[in-house]
N, C-alpha and C positions, 0 to 999 in steps of 0.2 A: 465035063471032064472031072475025073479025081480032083485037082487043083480047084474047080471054082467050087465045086461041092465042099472042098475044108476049109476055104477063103470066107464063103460064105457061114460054115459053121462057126469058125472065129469069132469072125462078126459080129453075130447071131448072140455068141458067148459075150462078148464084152459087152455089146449093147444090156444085157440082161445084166453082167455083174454091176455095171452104172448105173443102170434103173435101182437095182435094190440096195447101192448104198455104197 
């Protein structure tokens, strides 16, 4: 679904802005 797909892009995003700092 639309919802898990931007739940998961979220995600996806903070994980990566945490890693880089």
């Amino acid at each position: 679904s639309t919802a898990a797909l931007l739940g998961a892009g979220v995600a996806a995003l903070a994980f990566a802005r945490r890693r880089l700092g």
